[in-house]
HTML snippet that shows the backbone in 3Dmol.js (N, CA, C, O; Angstrom):
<script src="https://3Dmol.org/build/3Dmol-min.js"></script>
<div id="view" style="width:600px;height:400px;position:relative"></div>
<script>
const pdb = `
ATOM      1  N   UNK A   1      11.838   7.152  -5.675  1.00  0.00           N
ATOM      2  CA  UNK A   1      11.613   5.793  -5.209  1.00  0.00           C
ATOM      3  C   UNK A   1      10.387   5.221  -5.921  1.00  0.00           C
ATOM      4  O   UNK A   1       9.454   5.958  -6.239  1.00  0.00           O
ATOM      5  N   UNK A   2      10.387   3.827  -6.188  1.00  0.00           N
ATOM      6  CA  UNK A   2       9.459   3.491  -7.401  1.00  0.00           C
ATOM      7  C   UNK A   2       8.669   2.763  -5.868  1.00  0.00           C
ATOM      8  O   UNK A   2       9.462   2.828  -4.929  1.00  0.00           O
ATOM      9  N   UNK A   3       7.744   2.321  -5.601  1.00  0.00           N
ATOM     10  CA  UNK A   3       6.508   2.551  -4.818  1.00  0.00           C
ATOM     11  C   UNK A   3       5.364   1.320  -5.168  1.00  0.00           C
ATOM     12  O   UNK A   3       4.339   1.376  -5.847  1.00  0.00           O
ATOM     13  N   UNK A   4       5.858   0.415  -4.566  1.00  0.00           N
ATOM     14  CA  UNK A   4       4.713  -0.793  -4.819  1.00  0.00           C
ATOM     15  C   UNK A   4       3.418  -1.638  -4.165  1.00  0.00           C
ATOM     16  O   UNK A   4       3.709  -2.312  -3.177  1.00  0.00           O
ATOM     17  N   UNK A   5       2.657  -1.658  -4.406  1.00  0.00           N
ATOM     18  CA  UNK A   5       1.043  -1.533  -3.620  1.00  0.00           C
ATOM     19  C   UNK A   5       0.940  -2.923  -3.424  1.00  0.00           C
ATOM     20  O   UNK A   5       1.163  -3.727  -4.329  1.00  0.00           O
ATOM     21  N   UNK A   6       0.629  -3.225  -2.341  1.00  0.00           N
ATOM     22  CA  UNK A   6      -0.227  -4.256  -2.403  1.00  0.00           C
ATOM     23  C   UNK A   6      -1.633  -4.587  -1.350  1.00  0.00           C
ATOM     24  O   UNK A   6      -2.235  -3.809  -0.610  1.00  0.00           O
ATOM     25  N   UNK A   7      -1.821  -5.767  -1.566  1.00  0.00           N
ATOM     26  CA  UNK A   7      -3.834  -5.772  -1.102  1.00  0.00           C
ATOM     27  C   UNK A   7      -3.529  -7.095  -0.493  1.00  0.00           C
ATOM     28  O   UNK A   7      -2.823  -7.980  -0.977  1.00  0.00           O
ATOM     29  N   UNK A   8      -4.072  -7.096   0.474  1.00  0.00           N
ATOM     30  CA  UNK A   8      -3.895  -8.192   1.889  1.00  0.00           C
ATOM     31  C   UNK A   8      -5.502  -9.043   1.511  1.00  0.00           C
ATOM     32  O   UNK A   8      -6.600  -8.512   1.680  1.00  0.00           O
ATOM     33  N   UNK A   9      -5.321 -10.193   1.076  1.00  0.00           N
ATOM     34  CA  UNK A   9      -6.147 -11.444   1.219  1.00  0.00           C
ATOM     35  C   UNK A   9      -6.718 -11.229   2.116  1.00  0.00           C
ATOM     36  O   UNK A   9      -7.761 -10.619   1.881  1.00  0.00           O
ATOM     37  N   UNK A  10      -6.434 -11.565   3.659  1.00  0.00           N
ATOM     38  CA  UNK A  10      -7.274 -11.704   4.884  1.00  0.00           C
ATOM     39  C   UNK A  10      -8.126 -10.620   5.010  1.00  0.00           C
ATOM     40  O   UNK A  10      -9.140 -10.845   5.671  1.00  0.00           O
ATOM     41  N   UNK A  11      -7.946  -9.111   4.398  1.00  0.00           N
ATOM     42  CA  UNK A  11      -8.609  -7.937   5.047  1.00  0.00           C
ATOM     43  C   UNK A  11      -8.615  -7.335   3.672  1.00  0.00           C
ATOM     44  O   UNK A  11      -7.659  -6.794   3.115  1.00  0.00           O
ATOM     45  N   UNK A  12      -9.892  -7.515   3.181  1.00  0.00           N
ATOM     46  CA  UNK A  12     -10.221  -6.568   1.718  1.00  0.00           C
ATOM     47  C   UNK A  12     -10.047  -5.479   1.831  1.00  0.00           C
ATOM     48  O   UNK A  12      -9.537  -5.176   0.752  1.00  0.00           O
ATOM     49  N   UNK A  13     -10.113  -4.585   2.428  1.00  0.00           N
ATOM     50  CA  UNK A  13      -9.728  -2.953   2.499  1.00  0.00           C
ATOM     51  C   UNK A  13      -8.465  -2.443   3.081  1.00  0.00           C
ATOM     52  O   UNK A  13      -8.112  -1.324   3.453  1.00  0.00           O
ATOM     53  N   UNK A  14      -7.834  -3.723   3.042  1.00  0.00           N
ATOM     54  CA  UNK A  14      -6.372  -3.091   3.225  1.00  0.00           C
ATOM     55  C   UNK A  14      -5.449  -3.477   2.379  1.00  0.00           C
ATOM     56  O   UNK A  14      -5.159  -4.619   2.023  1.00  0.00           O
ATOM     57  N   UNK A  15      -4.703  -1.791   1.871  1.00  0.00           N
ATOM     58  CA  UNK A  15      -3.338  -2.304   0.873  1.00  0.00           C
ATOM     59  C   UNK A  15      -1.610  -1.600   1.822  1.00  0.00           C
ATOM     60  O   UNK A  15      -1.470  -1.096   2.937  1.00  0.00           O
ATOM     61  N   UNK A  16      -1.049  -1.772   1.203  1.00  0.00           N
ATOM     62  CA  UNK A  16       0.025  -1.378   1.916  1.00  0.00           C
ATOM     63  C   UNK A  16       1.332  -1.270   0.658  1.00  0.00           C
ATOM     64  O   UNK A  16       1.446  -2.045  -0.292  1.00  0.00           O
ATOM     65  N   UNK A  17       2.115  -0.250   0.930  1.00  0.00           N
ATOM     66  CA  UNK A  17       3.043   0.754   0.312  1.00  0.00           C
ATOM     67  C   UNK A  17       4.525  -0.264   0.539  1.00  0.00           C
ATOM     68  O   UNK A  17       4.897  -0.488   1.691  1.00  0.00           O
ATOM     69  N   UNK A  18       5.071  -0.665  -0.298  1.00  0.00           N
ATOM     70  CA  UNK A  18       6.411  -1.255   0.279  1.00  0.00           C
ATOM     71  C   UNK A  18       7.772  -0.186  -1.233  1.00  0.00           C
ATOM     72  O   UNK A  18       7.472   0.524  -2.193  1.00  0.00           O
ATOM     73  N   UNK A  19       8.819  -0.521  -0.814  1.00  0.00           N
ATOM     74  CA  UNK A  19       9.720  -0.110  -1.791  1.00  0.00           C
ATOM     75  C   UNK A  19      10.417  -1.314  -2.284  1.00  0.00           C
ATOM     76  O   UNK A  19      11.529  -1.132  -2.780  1.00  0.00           O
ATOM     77  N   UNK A  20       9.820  -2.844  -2.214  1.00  0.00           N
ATOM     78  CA  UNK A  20      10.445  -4.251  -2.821  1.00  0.00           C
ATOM     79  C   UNK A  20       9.560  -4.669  -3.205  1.00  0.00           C
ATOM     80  O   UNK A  20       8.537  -4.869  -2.551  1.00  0.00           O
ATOM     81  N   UNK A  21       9.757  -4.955  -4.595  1.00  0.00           N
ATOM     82  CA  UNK A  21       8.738  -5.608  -5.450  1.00  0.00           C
ATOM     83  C   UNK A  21       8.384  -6.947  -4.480  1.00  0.00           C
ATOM     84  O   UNK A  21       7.167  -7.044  -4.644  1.00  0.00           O
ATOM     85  N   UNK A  22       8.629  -7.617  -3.911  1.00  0.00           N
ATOM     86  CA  UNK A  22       8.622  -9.153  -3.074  1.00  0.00           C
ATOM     87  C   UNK A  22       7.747  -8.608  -2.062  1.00  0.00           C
ATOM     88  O   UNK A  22       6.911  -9.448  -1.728  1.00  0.00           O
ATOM     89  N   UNK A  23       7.635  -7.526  -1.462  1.00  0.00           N
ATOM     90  CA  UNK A  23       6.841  -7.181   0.029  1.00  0.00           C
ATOM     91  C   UNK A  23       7.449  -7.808   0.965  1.00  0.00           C
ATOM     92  O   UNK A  23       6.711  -7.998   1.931  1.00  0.00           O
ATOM     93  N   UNK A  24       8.702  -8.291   1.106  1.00  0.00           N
ATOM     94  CA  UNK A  24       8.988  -8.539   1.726  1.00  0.00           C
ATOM     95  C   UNK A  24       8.710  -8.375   3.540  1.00  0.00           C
ATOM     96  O   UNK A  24       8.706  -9.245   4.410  1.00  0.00           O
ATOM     97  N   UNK A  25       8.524  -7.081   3.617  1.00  0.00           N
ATOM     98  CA  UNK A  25       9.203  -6.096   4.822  1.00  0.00           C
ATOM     99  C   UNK A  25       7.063  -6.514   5.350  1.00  0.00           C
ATOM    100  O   UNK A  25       6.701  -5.935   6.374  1.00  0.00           O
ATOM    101  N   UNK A  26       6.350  -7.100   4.883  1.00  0.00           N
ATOM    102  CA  UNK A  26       4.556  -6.419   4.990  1.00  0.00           C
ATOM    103  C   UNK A  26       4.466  -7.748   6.418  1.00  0.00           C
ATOM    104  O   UNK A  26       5.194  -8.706   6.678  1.00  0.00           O
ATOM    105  N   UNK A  27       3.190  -7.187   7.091  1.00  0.00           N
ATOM    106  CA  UNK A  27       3.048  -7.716   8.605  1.00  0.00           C
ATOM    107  C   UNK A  27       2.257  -8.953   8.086  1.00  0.00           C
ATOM    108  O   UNK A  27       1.388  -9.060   7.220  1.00  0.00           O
ATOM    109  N   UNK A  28       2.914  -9.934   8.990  1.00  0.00           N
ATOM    110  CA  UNK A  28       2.537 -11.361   8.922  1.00  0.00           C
ATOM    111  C   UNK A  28       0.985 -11.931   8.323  1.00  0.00           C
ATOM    112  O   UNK A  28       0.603 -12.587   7.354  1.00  0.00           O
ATOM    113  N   UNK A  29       0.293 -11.194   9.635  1.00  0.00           N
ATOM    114  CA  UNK A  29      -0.742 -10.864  10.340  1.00  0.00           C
ATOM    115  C   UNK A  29      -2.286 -10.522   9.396  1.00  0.00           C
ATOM    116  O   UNK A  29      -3.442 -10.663   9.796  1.00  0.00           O
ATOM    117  N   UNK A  30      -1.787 -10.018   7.985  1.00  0.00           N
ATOM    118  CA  UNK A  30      -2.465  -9.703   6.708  1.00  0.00           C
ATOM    119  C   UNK A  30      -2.095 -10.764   5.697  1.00  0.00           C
ATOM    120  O   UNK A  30      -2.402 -10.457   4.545  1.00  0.00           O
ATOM    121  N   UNK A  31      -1.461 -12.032   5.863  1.00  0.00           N
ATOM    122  CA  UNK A  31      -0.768 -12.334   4.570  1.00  0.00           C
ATOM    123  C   UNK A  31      -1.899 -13.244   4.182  1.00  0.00           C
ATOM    124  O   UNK A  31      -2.640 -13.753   5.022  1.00  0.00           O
ATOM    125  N   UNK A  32      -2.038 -13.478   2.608  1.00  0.00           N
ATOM    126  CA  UNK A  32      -1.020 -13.305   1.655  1.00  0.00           C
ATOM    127  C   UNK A  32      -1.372 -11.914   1.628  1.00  0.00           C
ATOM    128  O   UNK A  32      -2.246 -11.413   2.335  1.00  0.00           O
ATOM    129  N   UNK A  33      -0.579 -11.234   0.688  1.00  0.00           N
ATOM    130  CA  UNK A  33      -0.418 -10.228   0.054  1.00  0.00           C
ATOM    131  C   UNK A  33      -0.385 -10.355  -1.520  1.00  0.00           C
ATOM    132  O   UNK A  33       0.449 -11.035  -2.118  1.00  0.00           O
ATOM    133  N   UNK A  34      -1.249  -9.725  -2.037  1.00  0.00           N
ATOM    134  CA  UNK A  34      -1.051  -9.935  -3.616  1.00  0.00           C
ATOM    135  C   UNK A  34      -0.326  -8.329  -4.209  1.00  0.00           C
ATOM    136  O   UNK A  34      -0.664  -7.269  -3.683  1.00  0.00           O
ATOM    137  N   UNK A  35       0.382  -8.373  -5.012  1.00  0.00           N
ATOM    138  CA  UNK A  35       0.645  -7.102  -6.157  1.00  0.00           C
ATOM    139  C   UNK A  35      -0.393  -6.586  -6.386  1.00  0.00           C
ATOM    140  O   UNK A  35      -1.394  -7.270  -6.600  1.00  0.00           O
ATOM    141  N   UNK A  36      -0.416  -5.176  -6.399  1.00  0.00           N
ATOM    142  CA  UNK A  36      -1.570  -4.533  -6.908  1.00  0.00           C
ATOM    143  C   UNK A  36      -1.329  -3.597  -7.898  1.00  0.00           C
ATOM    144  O   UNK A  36      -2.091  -3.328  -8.827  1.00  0.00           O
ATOM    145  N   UNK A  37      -0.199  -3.089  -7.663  1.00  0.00           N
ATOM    146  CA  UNK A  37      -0.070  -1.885  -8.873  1.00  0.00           C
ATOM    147  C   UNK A  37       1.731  -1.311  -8.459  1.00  0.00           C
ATOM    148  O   UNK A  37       2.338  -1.691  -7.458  1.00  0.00           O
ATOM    149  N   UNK A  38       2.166  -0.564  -9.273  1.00  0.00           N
ATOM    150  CA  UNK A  38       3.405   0.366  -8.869  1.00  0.00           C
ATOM    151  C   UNK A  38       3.085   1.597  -9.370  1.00  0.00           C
ATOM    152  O   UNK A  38       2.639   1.928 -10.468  1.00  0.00           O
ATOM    153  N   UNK A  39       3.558   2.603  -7.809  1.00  0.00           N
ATOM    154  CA  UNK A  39       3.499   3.805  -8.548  1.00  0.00           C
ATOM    155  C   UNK A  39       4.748   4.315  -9.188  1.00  0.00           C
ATOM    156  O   UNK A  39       5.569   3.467  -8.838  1.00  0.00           O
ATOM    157  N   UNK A  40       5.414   5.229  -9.949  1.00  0.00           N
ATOM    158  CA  UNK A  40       6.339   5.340 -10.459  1.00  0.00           C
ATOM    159  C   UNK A  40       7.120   6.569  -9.941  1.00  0.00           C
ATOM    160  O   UNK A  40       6.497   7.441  -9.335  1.00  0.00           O
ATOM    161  N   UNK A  41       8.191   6.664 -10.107  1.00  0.00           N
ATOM    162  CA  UNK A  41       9.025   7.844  -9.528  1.00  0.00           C
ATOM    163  C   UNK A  41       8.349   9.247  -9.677  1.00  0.00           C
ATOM    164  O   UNK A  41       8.350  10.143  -8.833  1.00  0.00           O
ATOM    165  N   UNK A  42       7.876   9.259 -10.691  1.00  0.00           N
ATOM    166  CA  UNK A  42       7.330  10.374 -10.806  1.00  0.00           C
ATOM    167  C   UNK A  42       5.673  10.903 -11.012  1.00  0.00           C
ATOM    168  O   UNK A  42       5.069  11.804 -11.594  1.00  0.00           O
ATOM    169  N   UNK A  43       5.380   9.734 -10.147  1.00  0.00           N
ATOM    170  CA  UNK A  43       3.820   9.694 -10.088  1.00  0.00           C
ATOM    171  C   UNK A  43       3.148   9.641  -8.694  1.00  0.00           C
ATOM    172  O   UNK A  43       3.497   8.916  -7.762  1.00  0.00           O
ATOM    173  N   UNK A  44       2.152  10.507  -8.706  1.00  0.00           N
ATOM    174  CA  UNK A  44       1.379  10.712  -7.115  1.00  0.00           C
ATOM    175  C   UNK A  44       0.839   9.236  -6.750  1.00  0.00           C
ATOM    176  O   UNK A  44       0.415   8.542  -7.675  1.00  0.00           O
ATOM    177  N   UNK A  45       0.839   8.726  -5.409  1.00  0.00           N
ATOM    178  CA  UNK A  45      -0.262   7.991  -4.955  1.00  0.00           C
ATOM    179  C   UNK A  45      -1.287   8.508  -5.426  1.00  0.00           C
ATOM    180  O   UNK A  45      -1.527   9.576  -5.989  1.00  0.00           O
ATOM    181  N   UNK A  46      -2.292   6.995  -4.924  1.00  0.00           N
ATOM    182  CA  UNK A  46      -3.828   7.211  -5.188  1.00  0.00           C
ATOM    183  C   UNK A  46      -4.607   7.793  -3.960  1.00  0.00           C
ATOM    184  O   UNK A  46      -4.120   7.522  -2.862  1.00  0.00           O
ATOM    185  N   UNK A  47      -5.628   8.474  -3.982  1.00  0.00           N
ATOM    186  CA  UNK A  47      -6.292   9.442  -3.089  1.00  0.00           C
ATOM    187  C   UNK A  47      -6.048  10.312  -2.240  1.00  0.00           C
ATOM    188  O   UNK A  47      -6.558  10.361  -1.121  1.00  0.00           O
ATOM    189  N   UNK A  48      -5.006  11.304  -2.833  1.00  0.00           N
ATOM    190  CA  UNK A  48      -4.698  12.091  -2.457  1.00  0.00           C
ATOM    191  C   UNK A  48      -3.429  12.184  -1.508  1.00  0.00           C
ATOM    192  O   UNK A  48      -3.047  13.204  -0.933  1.00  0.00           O
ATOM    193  N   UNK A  49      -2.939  11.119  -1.461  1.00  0.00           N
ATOM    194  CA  UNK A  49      -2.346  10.202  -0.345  1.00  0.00           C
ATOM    195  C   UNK A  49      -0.857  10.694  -0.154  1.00  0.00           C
ATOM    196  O   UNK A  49      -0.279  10.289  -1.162  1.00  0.00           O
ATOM    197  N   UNK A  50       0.149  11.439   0.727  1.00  0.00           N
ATOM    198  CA  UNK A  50       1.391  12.555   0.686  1.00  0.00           C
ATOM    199  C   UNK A  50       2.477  11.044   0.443  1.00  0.00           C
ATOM    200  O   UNK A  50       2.696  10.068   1.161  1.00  0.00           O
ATOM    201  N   UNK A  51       3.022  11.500  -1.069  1.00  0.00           N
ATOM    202  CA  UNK A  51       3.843  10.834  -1.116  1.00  0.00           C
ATOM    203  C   UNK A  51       5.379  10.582  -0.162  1.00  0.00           C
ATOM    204  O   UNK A  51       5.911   9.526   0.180  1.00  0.00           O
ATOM    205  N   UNK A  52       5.830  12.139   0.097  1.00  0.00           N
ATOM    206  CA  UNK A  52       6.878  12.220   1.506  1.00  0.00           C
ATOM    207  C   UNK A  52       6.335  11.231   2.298  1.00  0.00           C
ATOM    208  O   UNK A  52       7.266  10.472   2.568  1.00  0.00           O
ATOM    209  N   UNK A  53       5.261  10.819   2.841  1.00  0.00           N
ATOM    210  CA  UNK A  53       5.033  10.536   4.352  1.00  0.00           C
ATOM    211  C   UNK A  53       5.189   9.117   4.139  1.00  0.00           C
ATOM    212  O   UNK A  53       5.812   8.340   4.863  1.00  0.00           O
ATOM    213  N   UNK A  54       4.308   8.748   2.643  1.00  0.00           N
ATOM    214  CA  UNK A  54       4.437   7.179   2.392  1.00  0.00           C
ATOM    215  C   UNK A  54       6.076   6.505   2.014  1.00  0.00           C
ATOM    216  O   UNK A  54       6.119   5.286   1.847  1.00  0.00           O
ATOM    217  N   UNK A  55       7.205   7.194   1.904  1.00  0.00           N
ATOM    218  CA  UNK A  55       8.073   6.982   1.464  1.00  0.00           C
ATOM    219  C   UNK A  55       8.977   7.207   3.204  1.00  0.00           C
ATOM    220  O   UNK A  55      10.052   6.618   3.314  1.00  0.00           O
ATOM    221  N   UNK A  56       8.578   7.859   4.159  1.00  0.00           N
ATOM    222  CA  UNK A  56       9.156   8.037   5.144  1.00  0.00           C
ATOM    223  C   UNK A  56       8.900   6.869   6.091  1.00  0.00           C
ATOM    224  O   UNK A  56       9.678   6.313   6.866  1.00  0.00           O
ATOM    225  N   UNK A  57       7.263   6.576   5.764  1.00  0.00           N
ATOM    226  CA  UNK A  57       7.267   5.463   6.082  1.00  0.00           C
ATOM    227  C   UNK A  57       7.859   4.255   6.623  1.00  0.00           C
ATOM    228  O   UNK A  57       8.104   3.699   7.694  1.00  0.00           O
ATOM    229  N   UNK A  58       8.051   4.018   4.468  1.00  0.00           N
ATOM    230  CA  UNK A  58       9.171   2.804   3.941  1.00  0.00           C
ATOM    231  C   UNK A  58      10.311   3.078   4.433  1.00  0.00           C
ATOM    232  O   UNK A  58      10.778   2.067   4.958  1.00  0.00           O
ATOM    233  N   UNK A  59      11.164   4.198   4.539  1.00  0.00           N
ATOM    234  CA  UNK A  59      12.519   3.707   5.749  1.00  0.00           C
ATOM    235  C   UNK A  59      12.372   3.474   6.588  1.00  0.00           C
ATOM    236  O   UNK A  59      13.308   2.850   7.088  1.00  0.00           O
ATOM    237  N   UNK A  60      11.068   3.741   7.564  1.00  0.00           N
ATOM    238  CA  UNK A  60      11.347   3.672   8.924  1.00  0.00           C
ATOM    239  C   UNK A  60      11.140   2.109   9.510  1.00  0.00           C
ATOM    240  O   UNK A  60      11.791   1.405  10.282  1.00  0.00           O
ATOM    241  N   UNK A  61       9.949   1.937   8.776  1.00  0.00           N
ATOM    242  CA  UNK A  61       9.020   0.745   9.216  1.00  0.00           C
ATOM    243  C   UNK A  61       9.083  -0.458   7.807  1.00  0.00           C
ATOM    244  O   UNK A  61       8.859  -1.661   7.938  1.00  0.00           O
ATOM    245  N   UNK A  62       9.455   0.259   6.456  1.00  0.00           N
ATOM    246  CA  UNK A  62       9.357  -0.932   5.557  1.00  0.00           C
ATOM    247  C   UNK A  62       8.251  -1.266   5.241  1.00  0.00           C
ATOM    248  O   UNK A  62       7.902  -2.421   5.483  1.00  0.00           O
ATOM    249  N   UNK A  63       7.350  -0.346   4.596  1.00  0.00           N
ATOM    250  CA  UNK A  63       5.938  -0.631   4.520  1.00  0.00           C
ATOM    251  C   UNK A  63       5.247   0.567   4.876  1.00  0.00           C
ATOM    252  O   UNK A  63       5.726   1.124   5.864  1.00  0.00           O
ATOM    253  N   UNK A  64       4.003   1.266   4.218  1.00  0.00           N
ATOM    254  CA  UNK A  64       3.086   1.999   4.973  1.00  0.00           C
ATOM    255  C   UNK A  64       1.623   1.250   4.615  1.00  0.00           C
ATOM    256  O   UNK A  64       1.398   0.920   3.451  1.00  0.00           O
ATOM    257  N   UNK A  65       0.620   0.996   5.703  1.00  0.00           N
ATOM    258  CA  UNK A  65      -0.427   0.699   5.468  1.00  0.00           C
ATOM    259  C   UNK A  65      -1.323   1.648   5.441  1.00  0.00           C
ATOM    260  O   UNK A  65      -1.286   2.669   6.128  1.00  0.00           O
ATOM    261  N   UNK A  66      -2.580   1.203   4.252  1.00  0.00           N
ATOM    262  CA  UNK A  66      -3.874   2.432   4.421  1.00  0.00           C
ATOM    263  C   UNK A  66      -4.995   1.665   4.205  1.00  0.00           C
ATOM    264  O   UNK A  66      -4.803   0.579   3.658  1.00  0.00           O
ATOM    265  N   UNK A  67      -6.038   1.944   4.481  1.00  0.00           N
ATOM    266  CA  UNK A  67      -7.217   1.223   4.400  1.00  0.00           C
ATOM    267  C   UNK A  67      -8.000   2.001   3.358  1.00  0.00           C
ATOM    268  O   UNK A  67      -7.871   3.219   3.240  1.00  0.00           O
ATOM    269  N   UNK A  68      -8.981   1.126   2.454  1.00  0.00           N
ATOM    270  CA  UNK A  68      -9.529   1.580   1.367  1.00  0.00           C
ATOM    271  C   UNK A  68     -11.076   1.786   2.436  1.00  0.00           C
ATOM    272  O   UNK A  68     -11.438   1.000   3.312  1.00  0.00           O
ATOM    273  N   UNK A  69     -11.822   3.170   1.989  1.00  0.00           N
ATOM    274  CA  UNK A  69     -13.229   3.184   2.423  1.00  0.00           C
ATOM    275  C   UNK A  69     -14.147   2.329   2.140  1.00  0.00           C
ATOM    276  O   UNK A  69     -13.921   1.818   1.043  1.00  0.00           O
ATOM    277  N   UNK A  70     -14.930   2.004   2.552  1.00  0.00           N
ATOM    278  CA  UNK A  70     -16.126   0.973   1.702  1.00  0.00           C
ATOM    279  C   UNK A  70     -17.536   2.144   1.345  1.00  0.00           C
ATOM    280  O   UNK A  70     -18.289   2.779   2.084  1.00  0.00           O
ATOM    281  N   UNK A  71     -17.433   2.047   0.175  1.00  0.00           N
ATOM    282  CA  UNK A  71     -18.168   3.040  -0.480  1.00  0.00           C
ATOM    283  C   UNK A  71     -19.962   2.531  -0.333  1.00  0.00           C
ATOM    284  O   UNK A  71     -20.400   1.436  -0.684  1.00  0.00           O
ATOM    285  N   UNK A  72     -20.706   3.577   0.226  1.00  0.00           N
ATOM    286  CA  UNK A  72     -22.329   3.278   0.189  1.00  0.00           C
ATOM    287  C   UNK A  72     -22.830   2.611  -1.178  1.00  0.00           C
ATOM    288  O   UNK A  72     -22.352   2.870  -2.282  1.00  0.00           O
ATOM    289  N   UNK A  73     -23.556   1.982  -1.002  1.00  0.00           N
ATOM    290  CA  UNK A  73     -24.115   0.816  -1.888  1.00  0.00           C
ATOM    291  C   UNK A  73     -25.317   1.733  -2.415  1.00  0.00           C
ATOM    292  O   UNK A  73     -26.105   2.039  -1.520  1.00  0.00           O
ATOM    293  N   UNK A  74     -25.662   2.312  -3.884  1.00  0.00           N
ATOM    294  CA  UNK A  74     -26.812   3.297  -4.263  1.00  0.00           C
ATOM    295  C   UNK A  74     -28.066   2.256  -3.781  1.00  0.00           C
ATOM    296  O   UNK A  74     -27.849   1.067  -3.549  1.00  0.00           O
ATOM    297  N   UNK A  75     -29.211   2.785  -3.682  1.00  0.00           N
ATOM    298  CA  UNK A  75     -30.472   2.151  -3.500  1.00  0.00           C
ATOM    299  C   UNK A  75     -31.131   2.321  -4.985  1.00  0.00           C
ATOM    300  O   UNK A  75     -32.257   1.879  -5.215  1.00  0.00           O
TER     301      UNK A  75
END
`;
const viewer = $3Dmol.createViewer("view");
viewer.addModel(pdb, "pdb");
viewer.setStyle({}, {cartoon: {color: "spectrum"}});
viewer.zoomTo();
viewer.render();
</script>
């Protein structure tokens, strides 16, 4: 399954997993939604992230959401 990312306008640290290039299936509630990247059939998510679960997801619910960390700012 080819695996397409996207990043929610309203909430910077959130992207979300769909299997339609359109995002169709993504919660209101975050929109817009911009494209962020595709992963490819034969390529891992980013951070370590279980591809099974994100793809079990997408049948169940049409979408998996994850939140990006906000990384400490060096002094």
């Amino acid at each position: 399954m080819r695996i397409y990312v996207f990043k929610s306008e309203t909430n910077s640290g959130l992207r979300a997993f769909v299997g339609d290039v359109g995002g169709r299936n993504l919660p209101e509630q975050f929109r817009p939604w911009h494209a962020a990247g595709v992963i490819e059939d034969d390529d891992d998510p980013p951070h370590n992230l279980s591809r099974r679960e994100i793809e079990r997801a997408i049948d169940v619910n049409g979408f998996q959401l994850w939140r990006m960390k906000h990384r400490a700012k060096a002094r």
